[in-house]
Every structure is written in C-alpha cells, then in structure tokens.
MARBA-3410 file (N, C-alpha, C, O; in Angstrom, 1 decimal):
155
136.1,56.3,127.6,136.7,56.2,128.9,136.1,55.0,129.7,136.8,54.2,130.2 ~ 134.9,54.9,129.7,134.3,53.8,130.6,134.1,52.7,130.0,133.8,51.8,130.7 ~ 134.1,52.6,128.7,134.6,50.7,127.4,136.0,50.4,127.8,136.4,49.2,127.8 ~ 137.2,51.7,128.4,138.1,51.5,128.4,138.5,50.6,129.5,139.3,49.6,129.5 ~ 137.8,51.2,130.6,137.6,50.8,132.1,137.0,49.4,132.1,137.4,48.6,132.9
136.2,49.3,131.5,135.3,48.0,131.2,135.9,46.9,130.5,135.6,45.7,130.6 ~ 137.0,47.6,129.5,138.0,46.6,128.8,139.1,46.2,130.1,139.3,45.1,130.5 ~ 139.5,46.9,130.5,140.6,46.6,131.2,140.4,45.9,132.2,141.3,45.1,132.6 ~ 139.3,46.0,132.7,138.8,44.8,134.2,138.6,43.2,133.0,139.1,42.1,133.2 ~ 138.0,43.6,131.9,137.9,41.8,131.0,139.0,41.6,130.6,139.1,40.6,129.8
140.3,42.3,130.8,141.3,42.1,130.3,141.9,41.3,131.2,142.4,40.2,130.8 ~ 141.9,41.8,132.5,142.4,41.4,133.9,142.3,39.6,133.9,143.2,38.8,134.3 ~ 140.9,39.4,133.4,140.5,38.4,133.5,140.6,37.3,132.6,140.4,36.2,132.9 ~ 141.1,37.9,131.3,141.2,36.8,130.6,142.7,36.7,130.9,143.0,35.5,131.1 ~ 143.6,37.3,131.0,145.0,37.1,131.6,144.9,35.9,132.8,145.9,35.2,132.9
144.0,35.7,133.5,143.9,34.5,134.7,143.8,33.9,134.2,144.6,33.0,134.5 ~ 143.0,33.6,133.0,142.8,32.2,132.4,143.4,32.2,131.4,143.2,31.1,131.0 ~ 144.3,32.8,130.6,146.0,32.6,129.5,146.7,31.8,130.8,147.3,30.7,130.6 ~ 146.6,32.5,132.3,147.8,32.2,133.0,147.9,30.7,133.6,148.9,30.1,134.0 ~ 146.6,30.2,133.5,146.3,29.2,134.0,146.3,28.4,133.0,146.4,27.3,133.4
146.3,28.5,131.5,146.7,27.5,130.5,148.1,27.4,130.6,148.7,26.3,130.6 ~ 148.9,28.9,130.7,150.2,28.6,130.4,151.0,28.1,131.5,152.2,28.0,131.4 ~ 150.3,27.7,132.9,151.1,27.0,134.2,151.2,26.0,133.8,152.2,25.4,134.1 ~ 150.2,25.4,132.9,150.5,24.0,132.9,151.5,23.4,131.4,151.8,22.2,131.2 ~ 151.9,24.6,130.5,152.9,24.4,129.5,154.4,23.9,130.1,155.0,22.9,129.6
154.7,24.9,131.2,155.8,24.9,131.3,156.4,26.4,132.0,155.9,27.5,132.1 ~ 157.8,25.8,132.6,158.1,26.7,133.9,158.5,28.3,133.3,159.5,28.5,132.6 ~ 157.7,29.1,133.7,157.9,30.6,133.5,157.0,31.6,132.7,157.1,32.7,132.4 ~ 156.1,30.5,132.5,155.2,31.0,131.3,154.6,31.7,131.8,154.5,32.9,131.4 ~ 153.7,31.3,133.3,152.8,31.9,133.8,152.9,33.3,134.1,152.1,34.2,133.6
153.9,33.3,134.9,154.4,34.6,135.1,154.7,35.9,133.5,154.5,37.1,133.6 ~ 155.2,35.4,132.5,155.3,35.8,131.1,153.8,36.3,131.1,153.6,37.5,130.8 ~ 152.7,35.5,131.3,151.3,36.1,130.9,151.0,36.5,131.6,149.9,36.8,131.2 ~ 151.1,37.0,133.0,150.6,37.4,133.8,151.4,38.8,134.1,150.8,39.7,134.6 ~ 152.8,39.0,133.7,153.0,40.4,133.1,153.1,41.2,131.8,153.8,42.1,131.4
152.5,40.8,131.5,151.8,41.0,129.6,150.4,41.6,129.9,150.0,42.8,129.7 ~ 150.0,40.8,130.2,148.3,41.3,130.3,148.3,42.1,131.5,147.7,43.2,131.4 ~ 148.9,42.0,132.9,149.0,42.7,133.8,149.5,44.5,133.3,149.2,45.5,133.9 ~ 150.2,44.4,132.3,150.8,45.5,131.6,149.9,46.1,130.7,149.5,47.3,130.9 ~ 149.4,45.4,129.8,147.8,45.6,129.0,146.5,46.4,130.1,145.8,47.4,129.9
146.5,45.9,130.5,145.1,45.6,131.2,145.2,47.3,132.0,144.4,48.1,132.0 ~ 146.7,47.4,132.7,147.2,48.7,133.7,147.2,49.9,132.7,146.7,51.0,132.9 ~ 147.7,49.5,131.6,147.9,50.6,130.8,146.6,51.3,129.8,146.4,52.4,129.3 ~ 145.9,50.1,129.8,144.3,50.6,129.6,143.6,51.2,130.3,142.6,51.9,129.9 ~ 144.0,51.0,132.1,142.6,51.8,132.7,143.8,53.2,132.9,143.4,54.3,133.3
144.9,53.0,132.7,146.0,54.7,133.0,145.3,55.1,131.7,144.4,55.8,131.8 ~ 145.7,54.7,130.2,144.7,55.6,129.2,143.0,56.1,129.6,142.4,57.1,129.2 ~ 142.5,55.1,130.3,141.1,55.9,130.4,141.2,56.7,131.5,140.2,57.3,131.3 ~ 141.7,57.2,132.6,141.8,57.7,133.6,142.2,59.0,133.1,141.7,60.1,133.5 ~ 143.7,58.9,131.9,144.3,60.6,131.7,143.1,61.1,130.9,142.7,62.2,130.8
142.4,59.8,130.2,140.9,60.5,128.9,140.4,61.2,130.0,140.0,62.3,129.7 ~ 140.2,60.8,131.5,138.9,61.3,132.1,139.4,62.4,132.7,138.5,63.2,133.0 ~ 140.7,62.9,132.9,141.1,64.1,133.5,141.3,65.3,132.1,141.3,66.5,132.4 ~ 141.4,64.7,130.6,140.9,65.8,129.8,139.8,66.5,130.4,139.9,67.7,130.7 ~ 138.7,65.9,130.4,137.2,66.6,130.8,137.4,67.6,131.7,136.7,68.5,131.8
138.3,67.3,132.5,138.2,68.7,134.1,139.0,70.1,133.4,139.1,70.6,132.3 ~ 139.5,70.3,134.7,139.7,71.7,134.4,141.5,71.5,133.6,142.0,72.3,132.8 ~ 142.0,70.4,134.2,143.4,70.9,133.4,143.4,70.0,132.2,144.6,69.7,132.0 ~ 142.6,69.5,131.3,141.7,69.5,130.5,141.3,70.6,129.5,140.9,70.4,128.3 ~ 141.5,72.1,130.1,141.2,73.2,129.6,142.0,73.9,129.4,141.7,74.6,128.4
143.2,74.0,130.1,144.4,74.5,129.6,145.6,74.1,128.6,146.3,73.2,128.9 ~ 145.7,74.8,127.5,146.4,73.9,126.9,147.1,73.1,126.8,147.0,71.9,126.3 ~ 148.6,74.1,127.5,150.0,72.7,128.0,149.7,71.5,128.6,150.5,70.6,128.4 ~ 148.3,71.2,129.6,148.2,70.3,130.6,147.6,69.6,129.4,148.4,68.8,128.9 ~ 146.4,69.7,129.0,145.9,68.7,128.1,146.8,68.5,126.7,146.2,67.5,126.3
147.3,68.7,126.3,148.5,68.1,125.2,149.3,67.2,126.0,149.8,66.3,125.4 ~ 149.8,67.1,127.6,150.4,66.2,128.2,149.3,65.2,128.2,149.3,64.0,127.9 ~ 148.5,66.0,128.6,147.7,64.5,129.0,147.2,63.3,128.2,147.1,62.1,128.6 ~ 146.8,63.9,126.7,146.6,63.8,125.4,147.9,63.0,125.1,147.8,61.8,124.6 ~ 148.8,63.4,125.3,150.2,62.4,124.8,150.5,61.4,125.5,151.0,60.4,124.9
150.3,61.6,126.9,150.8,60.3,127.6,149.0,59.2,127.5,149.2,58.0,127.4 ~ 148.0,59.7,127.6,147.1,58.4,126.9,147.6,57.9,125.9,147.7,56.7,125.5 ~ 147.8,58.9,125.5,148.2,57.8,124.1,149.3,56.7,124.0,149.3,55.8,123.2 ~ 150.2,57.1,124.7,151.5,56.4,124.9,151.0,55.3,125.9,150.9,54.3,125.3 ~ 150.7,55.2,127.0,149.8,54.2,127.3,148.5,53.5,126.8,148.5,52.3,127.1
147.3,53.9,126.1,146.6,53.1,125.2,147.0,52.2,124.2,146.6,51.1,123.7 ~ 148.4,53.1,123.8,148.8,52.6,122.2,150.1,51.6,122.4,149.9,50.4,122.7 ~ 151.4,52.3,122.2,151.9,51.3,122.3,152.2,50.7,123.9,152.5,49.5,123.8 ~ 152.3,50.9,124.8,152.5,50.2,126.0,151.1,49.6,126.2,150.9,49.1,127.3 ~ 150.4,49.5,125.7,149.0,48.7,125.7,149.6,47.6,125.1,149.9,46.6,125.7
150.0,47.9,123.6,150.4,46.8,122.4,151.3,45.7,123.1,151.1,44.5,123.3 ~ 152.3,46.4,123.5,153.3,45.8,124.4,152.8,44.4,125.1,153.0,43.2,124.9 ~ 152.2,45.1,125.9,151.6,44.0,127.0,150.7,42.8,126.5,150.7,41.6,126.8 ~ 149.9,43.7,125.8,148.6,42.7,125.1,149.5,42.0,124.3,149.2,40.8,124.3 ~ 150.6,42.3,123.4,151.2,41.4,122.4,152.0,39.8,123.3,151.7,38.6,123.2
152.8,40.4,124.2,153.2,39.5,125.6,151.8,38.3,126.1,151.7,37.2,126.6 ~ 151.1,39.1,125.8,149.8,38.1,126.9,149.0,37.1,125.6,148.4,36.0,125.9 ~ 149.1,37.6,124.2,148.7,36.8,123.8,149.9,35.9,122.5,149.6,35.3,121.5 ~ 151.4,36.3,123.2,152.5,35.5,122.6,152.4,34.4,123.4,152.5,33.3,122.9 ~ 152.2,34.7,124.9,152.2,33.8,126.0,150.9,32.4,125.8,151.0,31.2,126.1
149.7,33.0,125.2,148.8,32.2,124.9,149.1,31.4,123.6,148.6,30.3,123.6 ~ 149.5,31.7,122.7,150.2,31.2,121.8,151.5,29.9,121.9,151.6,28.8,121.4 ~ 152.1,30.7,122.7,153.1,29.5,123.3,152.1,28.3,123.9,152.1,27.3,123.3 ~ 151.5,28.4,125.0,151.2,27.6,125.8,149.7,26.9,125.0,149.3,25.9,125.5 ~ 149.2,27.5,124.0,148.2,26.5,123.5,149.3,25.6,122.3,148.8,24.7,121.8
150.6,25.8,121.9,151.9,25.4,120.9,152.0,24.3,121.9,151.4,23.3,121.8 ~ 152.6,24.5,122.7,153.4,23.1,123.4,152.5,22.1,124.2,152.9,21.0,124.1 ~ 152.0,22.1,124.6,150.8,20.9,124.7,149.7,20.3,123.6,149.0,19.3,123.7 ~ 149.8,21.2,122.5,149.1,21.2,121.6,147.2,21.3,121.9,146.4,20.7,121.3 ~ 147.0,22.2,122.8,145.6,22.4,123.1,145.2,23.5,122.4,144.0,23.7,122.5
146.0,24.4,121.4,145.3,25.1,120.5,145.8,23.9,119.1,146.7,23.1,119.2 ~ 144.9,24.3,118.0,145.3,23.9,116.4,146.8,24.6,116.1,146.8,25.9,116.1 ~ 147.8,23.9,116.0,149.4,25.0,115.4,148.9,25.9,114.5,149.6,26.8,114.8 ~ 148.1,26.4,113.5,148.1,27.4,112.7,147.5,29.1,113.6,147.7,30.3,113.5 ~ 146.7,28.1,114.8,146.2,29.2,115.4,147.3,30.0,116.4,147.7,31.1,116.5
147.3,28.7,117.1,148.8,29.3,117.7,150.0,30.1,117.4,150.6,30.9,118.1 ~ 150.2,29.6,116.0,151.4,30.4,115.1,150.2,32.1,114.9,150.5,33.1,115.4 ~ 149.3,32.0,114.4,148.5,33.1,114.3,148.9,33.9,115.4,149.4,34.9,115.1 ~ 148.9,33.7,116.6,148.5,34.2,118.2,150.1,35.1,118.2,150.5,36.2,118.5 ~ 150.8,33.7,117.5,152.7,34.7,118.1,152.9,35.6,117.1,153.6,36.7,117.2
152.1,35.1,115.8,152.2,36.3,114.6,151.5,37.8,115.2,151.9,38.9,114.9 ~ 150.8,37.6,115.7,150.0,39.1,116.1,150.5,39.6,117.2,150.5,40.8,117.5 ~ 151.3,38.3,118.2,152.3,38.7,119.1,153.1,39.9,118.6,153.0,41.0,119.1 ~ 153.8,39.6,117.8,155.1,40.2,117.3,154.7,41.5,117.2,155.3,42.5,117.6 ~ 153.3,41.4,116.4,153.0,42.9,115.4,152.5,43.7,116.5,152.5,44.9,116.2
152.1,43.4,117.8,151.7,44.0,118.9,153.1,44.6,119.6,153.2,45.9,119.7 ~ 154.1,44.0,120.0,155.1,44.1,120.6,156.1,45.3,119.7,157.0,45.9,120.2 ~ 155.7,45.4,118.6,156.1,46.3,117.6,155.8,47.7,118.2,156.7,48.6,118.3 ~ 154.8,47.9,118.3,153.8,48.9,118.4,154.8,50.2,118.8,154.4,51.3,118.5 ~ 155.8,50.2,119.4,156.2,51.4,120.4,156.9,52.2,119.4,157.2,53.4,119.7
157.3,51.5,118.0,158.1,52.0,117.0,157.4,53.1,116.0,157.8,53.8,115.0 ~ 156.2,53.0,116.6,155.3,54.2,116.5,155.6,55.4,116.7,155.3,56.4,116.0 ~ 156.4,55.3,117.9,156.7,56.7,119.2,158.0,57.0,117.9,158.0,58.3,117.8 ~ 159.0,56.6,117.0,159.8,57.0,116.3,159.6,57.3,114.9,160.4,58.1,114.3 ~ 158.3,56.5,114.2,158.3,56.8,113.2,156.4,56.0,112.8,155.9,55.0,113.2
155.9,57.3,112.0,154.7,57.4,111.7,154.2,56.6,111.0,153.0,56.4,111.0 ~ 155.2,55.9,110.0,154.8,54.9,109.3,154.4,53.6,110.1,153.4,52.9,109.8 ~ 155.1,53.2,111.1,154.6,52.5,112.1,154.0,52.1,113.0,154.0,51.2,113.8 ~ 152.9,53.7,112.7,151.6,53.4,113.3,150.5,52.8,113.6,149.7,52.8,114.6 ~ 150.8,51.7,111.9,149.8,50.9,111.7,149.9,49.5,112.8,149.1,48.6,113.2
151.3,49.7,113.2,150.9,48.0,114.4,150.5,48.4,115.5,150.7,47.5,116.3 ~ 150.0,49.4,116.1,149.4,49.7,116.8,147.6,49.4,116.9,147.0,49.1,118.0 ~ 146.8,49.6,115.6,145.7,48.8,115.6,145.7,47.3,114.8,144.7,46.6,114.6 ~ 147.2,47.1,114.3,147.2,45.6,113.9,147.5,44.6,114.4,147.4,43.5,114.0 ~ 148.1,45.0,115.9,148.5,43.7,117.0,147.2,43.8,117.5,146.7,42.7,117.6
146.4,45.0,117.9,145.2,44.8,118.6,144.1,44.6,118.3,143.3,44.8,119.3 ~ 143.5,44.2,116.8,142.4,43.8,116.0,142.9,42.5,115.9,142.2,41.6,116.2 ~ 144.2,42.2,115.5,144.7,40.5,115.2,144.9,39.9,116.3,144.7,38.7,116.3 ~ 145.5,40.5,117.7,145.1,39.9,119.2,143.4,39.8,119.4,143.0,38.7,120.0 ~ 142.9,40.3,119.2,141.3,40.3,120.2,141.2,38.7,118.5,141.3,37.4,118.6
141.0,39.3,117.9,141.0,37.8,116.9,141.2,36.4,117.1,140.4,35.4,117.2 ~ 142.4,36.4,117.1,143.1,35.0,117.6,142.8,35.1,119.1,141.9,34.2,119.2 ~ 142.9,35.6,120.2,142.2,35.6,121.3,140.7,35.1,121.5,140.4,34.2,122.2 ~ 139.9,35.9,120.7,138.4,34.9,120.4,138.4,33.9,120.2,137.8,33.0,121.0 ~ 139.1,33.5,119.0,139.1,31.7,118.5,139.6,30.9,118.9,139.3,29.7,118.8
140.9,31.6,120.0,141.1,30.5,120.8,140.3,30.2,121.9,140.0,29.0,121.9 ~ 139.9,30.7,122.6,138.9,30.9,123.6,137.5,30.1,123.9,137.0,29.6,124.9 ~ 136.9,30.2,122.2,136.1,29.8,121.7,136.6,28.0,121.5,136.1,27.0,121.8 ~ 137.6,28.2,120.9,138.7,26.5,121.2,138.5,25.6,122.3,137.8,24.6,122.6 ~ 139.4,26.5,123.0,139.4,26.2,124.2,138.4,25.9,125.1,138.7,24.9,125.9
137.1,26.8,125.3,135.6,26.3,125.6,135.2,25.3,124.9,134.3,24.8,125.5 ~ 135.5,24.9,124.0,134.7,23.5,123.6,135.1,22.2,123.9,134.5,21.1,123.8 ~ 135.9,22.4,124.2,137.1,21.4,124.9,137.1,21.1,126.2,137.3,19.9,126.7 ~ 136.8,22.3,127.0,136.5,22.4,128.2,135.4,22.2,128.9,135.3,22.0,130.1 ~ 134.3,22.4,128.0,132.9,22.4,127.9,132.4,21.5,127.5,131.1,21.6,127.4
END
C-alpha cells in the first residue's frame, strides 16, 4: 500500500515531464499525457487506499472485503494499464516526431502502449490477463531508457 502511494506521487511526476516533452511535439499531446498518467497515477493511489481499508474493520467482513478486493483491483490493474499505456503512448509519440527519442525506442514505447491499453480485456476474459503485467513491466522499461535518453541530452 505505501510503494503504491509512493508510486503514484513518482508517477504524478514523471507525467510533468512526458507533458512537457510532448508540448513541444505538437498541439494536443500535452493534454493526451497529462490524462494518461493523471489516470495512472489516480488509479494507483484509489488501489492503495481500497488495500488500506482491507486492514480495518470492513476488511473483516466478508461481502465488504471481496468489494473492496475487486474494485482495487480494477483500478490497480487494468484502469492503471489504461492510463499508464496513454502516458507512455504519449511519450512515444512526442520522443517520434521531433526525433528526441532513437525510432526503435519510441516504436517500443507505443508497442507497450498498446499492450497496456489492452489490459481491461482482462475484466472479460482470463486469458488476457497477461497484459496487465505486460504493458506495465514493458512501460516502466521503455520509460527508464527513455528517460535515461533523454537525461543525457539534457544533461
């Protein structure tokens, strides 16, 4: 619950700085990354918040905690994926068209986009579970290296 809380404030933040690469790609982007990760970032600290109300008392009761248990998850998982896939399709885009990321990385960024943005097809079928930790192992990925890019450039 509190890596969760702790992710979601560094989430917050690297969304400022996607948003501020993609202001300068082109008109609409910014806003595109800034409700992507705004979406990510909300839906991570609503998952750590219902985790933290398991612990209490309605927590203890069954019916309450299986709600509560289902809707974290529906926000950690895929409306996390969602968002985070948006914030780093957005980063993708905007390191593509100015060419300030390498194209393979960038195409990387919209490829993990996609598999993120996937994620909700989870909620209908179990086989498609798996893009739920494969938009978000291959986002924090290509998110690192670009970053790491992008700091040396900037730096």
């Amino acid at each position: 619950m509190v890596g969760q809380l702790i992710s979601a404030v560094s989430l917050a933040r690297f969304t400022a700085s996607v948003a501020n690469l993609a202001a300068r790609s082109g008109r609409g982007s910014r806003a595109v990354a800034v409700a992507g990760g705004g979406t990510a970032a909300a839906s991570l600290a609503a998952s750590a918040l219902l985790s933290a109300a398991l612990t209490g008392g309605r927590g203890e009761q069954e019916p309450s905690a299986a709600a509560l248990h289902k809707w974290g998850f529906i926000a950690g998982g895929p409306v996390h994926g969602v968002g985070f896939g948006v914030l780093v399709g957005a980063l993708g885009l905007a390191g593509l068209r100015p060419g300030e990321l390498p194209r393979p990385l960038a195409l990387a960024c919209l490829a993990s986009a996609a598999t993120g943005v996937l994620s909700p097809l989870s909620l209908i079928s179990k086989p498609a579970m798996w893009f739920i930790p494969a938009g978000r192992f291959s986002g924090l990925l290509v998110s690192g290296i670009a970053g790491a890019t992008l700091g040396r450039r900037t730096g």
